[in-house]
N, C-alpha and C positions, 0 to 999 in steps of 0.2 A: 381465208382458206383457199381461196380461189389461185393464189399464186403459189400456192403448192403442189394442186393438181397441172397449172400453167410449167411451174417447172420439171414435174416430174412427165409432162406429156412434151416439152422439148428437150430433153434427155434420151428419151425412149424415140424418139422424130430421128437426135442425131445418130444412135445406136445402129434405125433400122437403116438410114442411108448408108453407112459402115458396112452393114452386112449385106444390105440388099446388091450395094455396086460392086460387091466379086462375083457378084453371079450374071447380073444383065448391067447393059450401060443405054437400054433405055430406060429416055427421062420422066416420057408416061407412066410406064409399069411403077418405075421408082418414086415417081410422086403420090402416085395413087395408094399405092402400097403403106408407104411413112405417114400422109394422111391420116388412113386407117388407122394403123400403128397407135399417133397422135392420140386420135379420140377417143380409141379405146382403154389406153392407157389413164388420159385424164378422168374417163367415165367410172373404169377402177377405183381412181385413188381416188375421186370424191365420195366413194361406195364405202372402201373397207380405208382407207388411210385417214382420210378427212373428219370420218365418223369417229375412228381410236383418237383423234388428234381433237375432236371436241367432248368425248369423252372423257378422254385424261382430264382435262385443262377442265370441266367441270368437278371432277370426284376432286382433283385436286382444291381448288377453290372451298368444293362442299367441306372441305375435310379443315379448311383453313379458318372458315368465317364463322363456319357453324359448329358452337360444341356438340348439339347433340349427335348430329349425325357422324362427328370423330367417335363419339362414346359408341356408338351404333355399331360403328365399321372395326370398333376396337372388341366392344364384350356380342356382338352380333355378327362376325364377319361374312357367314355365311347367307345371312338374308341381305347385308349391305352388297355381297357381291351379285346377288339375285338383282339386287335393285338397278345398279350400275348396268346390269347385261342389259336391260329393261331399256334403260335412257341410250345407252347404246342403239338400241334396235329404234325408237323411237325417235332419235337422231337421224338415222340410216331414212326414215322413211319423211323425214322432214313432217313431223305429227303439229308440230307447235308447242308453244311454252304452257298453254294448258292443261295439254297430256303429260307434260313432263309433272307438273304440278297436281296432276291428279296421281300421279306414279310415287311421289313422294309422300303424298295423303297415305296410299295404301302401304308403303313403309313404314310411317308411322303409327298407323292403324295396329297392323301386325306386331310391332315393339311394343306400344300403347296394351296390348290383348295381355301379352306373357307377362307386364312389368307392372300392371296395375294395383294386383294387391299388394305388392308393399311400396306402395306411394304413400305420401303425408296425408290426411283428414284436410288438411289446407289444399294442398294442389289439384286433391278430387275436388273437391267443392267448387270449385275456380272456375276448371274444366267444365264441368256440365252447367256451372252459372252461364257459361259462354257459349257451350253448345244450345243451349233453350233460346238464349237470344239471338243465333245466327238461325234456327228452326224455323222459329219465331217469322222472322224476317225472309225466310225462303216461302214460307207456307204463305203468304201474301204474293210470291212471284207466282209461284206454281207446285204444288204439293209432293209431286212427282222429284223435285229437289229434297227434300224432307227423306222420302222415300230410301232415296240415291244416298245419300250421308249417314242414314241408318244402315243400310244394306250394301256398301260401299263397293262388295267383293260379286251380290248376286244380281244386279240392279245396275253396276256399268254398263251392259253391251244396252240398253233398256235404253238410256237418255239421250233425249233429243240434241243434236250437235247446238245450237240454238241457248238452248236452257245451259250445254255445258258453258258456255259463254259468260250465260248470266251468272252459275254458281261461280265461276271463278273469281269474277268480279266481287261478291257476295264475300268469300271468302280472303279476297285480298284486303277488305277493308272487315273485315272482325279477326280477331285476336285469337280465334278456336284453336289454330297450329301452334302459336305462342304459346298456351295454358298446355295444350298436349304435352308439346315437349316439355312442358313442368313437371308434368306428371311423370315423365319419363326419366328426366334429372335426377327427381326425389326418389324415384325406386330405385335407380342402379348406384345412385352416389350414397344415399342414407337410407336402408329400405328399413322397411318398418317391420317386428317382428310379426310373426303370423298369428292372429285373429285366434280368443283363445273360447275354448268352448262356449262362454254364457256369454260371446260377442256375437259369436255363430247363431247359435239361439234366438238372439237376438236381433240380427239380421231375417232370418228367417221368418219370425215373426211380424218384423216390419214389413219385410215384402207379400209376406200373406194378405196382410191389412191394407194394403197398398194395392194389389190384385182386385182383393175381395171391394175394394171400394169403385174400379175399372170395371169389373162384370157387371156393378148396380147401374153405371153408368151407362156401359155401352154395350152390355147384355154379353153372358158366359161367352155366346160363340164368336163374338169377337175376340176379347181377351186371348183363347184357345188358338184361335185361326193370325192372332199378331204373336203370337209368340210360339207356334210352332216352323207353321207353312207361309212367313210371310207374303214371300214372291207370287204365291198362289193363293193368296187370300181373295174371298168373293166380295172381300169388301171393297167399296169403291175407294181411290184412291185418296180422297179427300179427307175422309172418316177416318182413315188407315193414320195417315199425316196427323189428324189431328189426336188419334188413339195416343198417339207416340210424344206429341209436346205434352199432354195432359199426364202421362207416366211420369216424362219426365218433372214435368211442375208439381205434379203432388209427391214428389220425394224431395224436392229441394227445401219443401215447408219445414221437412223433419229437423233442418239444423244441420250445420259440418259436421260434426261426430255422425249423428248417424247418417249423413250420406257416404261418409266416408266409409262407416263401417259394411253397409248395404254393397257398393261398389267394389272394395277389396274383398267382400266375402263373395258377392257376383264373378268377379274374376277371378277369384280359386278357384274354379270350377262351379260352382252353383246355377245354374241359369235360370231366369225367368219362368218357361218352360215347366224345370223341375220343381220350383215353387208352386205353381200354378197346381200342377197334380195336386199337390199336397191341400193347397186352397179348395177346389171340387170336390178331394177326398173328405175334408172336412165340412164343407157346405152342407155334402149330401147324408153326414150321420147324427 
């Protein structure tokens, strides 16, 4: 890229000697002048030219290698072109390939949110078999990654540049992005119809039980304070970390169907949260 702001700063070099020498024919002024000219012009195009020019030649590329994110930028255009501005600007600032990688997590994230209830019983299963084992394996480095992966969107500005290192790492050798975009595949290519009442029920049920067995555990105001006010939970973060593998481990016992059913009927809109009411409400009558 270098030889583009090189050429586009001796183009602009010869333009200003052009213009500068109808007006003065000294050599000083005119050197000094096209100089400037020169490096401001280079200092531009590496800014806003060089940035569109490894943007493009990225989205291009993502759009070529990658099906999900062509499916993304196809039935999603408007958070694909959110994303793109993002690595744009993250280009501009020379951030690194890990910001970039963390900028595609929270694209996915976001598709993964809208597209999960109608995924297959298979590809939910997969996914969180794979999220428990990457937890797993963070909550050994540092807890505060556990955290970060959960809370992906309120827990960024939070992580120690350090740790983002380590997660990336963490993350290039487990399969978590791999199973997501399954998940992602399976809802937009074959989605599955919607969860029918005595599934819901049913779901509901299981997450109660699955609650009500976390409060025995690690006592009501935790349960309450991880699934309301995470970021602001008084719990230490270690406890928090491990509240959150123990969730998700005791819902993977139930079997693909019903994790399946649990997570599609969770991303309907159901949230943990508004189970939990329901849990308390009933504890206390």
């Amino acid at each position: 890229m270098f030889f583009i702001t090189l050429i586009m700063g001796v183009l602009a070099g010869l333009i200003a000697i052009t213009v500068i020498s109808r007006y003065t024919k000294n050599q000083t002024i005119i050197s000094a002048l096209t100089v400037s000219i020169i490096v401001a012009t280079m200092s531009l195009a590496k800014v806003y030219v060089v940035t569109y020019v490894h943007a493009a030649t990225y989205e291009y590329y993502l759009k070529k290698d990658d099906p999900v994110c062509l499916l993304i930028a196809t039935t999603y255009p408007d958070r694909f072109k959110s994303y793109i501005k993002n690595i744009k600007q993250i280009i501009r600032k020379n951030e690194g390939k890990d910001t970039q990688l963390f900028s595609k997590i929270e694209l996915l994230n976001t598709i993964f949110n809208l597209t999960a209830s109608k995924a297959s019983n298979d590809s939910i299963y997969a996914y969180y078999q794979s999220e428990l084992a990457l937890y797993k394996a963070l909550y050994l480095i540092d807890p505060d990654l556990v955290l970060f992966m959960e809370y992906t969107s309120k827990f960024k500005k939070k992580l120690n540049p350090g740790l983002a290192v380590l997660l990336s790492g963490e993350l290039r050798v487990n399969d978590i992005t791999e199973k997501k975009e399954a998940v992602i595949l399976s809802a937009i290519k074959t989605p599955q119809p919607p969860l029918t009442t005595q599934e819901k029920e049913h779901a509901t049920e299981l997450l109660h039980n699955i609650l009500v067995g976390l409060a025995h555990q690690f006592g009501e105001k935790t349960v309450v304070a991880m699934t309301t006010n995470p970021t602001d939970s008084p719990i230490d973060k270690a406890s928090a970390a491990l509240f959150i593998i123990t969730f998700y481990q005791n819902i993977l016992t139930l079997g693909k169907d019903d994790v399946g059913t649990i997570f599609r009927y969770f991303y309907n809109g159901q949230s943990a949260s508004e189970s939990l009411d329901d849990t308390t409400a009933n504890n206390r009558t």
